[in-house]
C-alpha positions in Angstrom: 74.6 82.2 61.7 76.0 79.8 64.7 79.6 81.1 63.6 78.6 85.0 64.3 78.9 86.3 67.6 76.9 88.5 69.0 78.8 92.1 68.8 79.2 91.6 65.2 75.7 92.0 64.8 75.1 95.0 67.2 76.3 98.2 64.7 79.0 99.6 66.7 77.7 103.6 67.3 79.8 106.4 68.8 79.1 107.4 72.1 80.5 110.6 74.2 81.2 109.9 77.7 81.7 113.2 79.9 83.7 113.6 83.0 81.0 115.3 85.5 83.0 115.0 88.8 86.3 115.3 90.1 88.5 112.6 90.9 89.0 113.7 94.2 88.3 111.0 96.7 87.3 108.6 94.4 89.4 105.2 94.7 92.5 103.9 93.1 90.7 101.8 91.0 87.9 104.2 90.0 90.7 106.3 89.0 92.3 103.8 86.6 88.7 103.2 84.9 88.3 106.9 84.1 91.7 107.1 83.0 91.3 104.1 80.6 88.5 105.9 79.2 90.7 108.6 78.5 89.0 110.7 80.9 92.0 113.5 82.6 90.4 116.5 83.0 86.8 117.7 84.6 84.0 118.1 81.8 86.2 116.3 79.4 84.4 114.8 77.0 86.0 111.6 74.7 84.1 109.5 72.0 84.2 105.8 72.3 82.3 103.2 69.9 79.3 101.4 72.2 81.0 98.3 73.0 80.0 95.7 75.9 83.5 96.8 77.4 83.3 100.3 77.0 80.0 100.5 78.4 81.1 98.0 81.9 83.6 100.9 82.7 80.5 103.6 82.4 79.3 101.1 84.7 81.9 100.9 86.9 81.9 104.8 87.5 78.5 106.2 87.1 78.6 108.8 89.4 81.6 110.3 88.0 80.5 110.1 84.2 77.8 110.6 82.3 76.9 109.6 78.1 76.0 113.0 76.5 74.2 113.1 73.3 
């Protein structure tokens, strides 16, 4: 068990991550976030497995996107 890390454990489940806002006046770097999400267009919605990574760029932008069931 001490060779196992910890994410291959967690069962990796699909999340849907939403674009709620517009990119207007949100910074440079927010930008590239939502982009690297694959996030272009307002009330786009992508699916993405819930990974620690995946879910540090919802992070990173929470007032721009939004997990939708």
């Amino acid at each position: 068990d001490k060779g196992i890390n910890k994410m291959a454990k967690t069962e990796l489940k699909p999340i849907k991550i939403k674009l709620v806002r517009s990119l207007i006046g949100a910074s440079e770097k927010q930008r590239r976030v939502v982009a690297g999400l694959g996030l272009t267009k307002q009330n786009q919605v992508v699916e993405h497995y819930n990974s620690a990574t995946i879910l540090g760029m919802v992070n990173k932008v929470p007032h721009l996107v939004e997990i939708v069931d």
